[in-house]
C-alpha positions in Angstrom: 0.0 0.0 0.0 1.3 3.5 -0.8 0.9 5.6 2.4 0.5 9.5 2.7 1.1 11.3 5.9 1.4 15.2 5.3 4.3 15.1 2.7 5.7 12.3 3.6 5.4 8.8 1.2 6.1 5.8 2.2 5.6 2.1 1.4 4.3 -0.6 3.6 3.1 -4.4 2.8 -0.6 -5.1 2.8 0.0 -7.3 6.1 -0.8 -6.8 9.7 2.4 -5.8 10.3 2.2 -3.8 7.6 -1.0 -1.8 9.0 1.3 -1.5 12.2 4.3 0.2 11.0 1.5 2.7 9.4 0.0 3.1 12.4 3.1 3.6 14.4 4.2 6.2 11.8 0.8 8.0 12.3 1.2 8.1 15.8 4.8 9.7 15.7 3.5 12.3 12.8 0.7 13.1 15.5 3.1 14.1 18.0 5.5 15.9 15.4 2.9 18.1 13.8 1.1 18.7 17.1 -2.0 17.9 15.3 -5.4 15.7 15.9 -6.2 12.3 13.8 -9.3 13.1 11.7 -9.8 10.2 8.9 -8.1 8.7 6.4 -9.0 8.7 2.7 -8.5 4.9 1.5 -8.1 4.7 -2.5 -10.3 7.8 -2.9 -12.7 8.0 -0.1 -12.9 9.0 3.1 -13.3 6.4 5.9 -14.1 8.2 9.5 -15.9 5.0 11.1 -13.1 2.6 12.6 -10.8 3.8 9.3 -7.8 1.7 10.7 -10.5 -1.4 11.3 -11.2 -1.2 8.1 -7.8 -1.4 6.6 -7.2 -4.4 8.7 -9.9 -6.2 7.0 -9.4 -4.5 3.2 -5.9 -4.3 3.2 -5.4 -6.6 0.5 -7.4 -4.9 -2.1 -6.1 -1.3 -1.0 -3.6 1.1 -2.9 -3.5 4.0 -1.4 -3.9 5.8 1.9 -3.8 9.2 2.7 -4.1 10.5 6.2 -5.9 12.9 7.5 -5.4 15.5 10.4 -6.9 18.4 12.4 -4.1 20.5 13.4 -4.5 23.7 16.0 -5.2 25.8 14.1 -7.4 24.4 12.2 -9.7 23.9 14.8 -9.7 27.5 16.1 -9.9 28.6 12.7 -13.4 28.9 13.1 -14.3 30.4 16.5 -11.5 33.2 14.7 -13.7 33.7 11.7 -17.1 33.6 13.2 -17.9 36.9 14.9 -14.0 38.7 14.3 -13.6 38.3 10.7 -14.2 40.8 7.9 -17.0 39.8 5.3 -15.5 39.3 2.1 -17.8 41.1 -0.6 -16.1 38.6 -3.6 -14.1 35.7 -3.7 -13.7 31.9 -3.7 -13.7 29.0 -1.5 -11.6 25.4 -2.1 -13.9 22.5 -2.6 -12.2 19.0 -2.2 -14.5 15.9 -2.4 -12.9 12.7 -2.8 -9.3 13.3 -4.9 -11.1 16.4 -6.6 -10.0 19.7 -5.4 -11.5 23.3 -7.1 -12.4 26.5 -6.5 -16.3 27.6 -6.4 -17.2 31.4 -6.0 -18.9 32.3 -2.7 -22.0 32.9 -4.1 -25.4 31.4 -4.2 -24.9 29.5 -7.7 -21.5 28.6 -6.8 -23.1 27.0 -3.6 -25.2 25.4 -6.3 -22.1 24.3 -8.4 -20.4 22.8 -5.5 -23.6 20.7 -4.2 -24.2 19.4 -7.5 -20.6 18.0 -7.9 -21.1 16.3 -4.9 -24.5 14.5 -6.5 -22.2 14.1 -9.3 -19.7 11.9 -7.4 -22.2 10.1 -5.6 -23.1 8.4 -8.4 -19.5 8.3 -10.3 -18.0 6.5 -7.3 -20.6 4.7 -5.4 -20.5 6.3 -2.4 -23.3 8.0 0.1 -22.5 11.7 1.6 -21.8 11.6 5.0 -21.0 15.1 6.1 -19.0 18.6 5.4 -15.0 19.6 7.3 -15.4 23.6 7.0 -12.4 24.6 8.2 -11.5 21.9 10.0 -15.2 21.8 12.0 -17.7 18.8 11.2 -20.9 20.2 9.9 -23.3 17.1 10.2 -26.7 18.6 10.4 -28.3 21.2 7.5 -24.7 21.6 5.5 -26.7 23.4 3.0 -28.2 25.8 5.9 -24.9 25.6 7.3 -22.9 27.0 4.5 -25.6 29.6 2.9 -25.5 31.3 6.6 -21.3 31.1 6.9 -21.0 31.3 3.0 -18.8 34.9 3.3 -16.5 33.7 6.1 -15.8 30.1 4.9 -12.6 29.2 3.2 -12.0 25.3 2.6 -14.4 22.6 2.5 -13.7 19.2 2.4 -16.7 16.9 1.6 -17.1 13.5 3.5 -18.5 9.9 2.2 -19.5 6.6 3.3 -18.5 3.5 1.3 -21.6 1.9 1.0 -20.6 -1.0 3.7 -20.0 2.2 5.5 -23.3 3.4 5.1 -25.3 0.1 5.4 -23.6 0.1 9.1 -24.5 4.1 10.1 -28.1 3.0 9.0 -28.1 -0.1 10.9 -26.9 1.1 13.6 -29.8 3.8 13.9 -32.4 1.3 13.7 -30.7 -0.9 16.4 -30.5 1.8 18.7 -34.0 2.6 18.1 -35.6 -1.0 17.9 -33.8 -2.0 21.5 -35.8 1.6 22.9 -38.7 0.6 20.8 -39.6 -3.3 21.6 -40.6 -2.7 25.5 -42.2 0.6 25.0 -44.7 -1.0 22.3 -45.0 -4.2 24.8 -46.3 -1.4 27.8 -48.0 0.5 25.5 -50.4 -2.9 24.5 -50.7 -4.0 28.1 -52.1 -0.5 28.5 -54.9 -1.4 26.5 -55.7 -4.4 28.3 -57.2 -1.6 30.9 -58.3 1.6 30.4 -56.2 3.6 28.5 -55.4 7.2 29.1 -54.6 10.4 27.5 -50.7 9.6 28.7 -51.7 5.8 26.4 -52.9 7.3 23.6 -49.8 9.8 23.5 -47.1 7.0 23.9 -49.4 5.0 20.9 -49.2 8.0 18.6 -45.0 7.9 19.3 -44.9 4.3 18.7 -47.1 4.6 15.3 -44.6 7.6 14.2 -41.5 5.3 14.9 -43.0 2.9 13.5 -43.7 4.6 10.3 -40.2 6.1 10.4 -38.8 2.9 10.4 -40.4 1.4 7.4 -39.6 4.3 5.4 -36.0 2.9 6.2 -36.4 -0.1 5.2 -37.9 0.8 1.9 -35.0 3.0 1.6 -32.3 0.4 2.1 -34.2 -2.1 -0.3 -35.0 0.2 -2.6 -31.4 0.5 -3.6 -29.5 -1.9 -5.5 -25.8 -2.0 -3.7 -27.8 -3.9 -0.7 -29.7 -6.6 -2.7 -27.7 -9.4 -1.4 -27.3 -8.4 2.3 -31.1 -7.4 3.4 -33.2 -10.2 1.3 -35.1 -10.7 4.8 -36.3 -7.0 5.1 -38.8 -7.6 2.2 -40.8 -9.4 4.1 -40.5 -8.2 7.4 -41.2 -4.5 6.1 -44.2 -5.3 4.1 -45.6 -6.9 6.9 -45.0 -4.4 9.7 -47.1 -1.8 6.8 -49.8 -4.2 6.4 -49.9 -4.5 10.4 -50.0 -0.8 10.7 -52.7 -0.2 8.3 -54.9 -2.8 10.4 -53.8 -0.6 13.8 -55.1 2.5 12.8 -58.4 1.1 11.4 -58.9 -1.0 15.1 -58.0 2.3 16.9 -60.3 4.1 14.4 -63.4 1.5 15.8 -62.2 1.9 19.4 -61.6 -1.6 20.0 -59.4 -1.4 22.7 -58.4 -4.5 22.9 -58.1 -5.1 19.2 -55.6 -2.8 19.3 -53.2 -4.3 22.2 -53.8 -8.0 20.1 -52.3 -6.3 17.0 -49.3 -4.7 18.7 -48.5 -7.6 20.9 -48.8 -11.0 18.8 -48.8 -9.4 15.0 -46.3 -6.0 15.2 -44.2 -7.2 18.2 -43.1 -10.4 16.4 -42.6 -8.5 13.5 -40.4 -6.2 14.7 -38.0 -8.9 17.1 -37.5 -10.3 14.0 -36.8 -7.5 12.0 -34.1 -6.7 15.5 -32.4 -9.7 14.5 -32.5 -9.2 11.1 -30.5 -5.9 12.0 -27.9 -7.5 14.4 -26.6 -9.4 12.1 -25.6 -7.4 9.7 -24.2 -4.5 12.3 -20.3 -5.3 13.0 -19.2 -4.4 16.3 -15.6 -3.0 16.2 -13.0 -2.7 19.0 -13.3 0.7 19.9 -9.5 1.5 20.8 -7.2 2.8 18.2 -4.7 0.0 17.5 
């Protein structure tokens, strides 16, 4: 593999100890630039979820890796340019997404420009966007927002991707976290309507029908889209069925038949979704979460 560490090139063998003399390199550039480990950029594209866990397990079909730091300044950069800076009437910003670096006027159609190159390499490489580095800060939420509101201050941006393993794991992940919150609220929420249910019932039923929703959208999403055919067969199934199920909900809530209501949740949605759970776990791969 052909390693990049500032401006320094080196060599190493696409081994494990290969992968260690990298990462023992990285460590001592970290400590000779003063500066903070961001990412690194494997053949192209950015990998910011366990990168060096990933180069473990690809490192046979990698060729290049470039790393990627915060120094400093670049992390103060931004609390300088905020409120202190002057606003500058006319000029340009450096775009870089992926191995592509050029310049895009600070303006609302160069906003445009640089948003549609990014479109542009979604589809060219196969990757998913993930987020924005402006000036060395993370932007993850509203980049678009983000950068119309800092557009006159900002100078660099650096555009983030997932591979899509990458991406199939952040989504994953979302739904795992949710469906272990999810299972024993819908469980109380049916018991509930084994009694008399509430105003307090009816409110945690509307939050469990919105998650619920939510989470086949999802699932449509992820099997809508060809790079996951062969992983999420399973979710066909399981997501047509929790719709169906849902349909039958709302019309048994509709009626007022209590009781209807806590059968569907508990013996038709709650099966549903354990499996759809299991379906999820084994897909997600847990990683170590030190370093080395």
């Amino acid at each position: 593999m052909h390693v990049k560490i500032s401006t320094i090139e080196f060599e190493v063998k696409s081994t494990l100890p290969g992968v260690k003399s990298m990462v023992a390199r990285i460590d001592e550039a970290m400590q000779e630039f003063k500066a903070r480990f961001s990412h690194l950029r494997v053949d192209g594209v950015a990998v910011i979820d366990a990168p060096l866990d990933y180069v473990k397990q690809n490192r046979k079909d990698i060729k290049e890796v470039e790393v990627i730091f915060i120094t400093e300044d670049q992390k103060q950069k931004k609390a300088l340019s905020g409120k202190t800076a002057t606003r500058t009437e006319v000029g340009t910003m450096r775009v870089t997404i992926s191995n592509i670096t050029f310049d895009v006027k600070k303006t609302p159609p160069g906003m445009k420009k640089m948003f549609a190159r990014i479109d542009e390499a979604m589809r060219d490489f196969g990757v998913y966007y993930s987020h924005i580095v402006v000036d060395g800060e993370a932007i993850f939420e509203n980049p678009k927002e983000y950068v119309e509101q800092e557009l006159d201050y900002i100078n660099e941006i650096e555009v983030m991707f997932f591979t899509a393993e990458q991406y199939l794991q952040q989504v994953m992940g979302i739904v795992d976290d949710y469906l272990l919150k999810a299972l024993p609220a819908m469980k109380g929420v049916a018991d509930e309507f084994y009694g008399r249910p509430d105003d307090g019932t009816w409110e945690r039923f509307s939050i469990t029908i919105e998650g619920l929703q939510k989470l086949v959208e999802i699932i449509n999403s992820v099997i809508s889209d060809p790079a996951f055919s062969s992983k999420i067969g399973d979710f066909t199934y399981i997501g047509e069925k929790i719709g169906t199920e849902l349909i039958k909900l709302k019309e048994a809530a509709e009626w007022g038949d209590m009781t209807l209501v806590g059968d569907i949740v508990n013996y038709e949605i709650v099966p549903f979704v354990e499996s759809l759970h299991k379906a999820v776990s084994k897909l997600i791969v847990r990683h170590n979460p030190e370093m080395h």
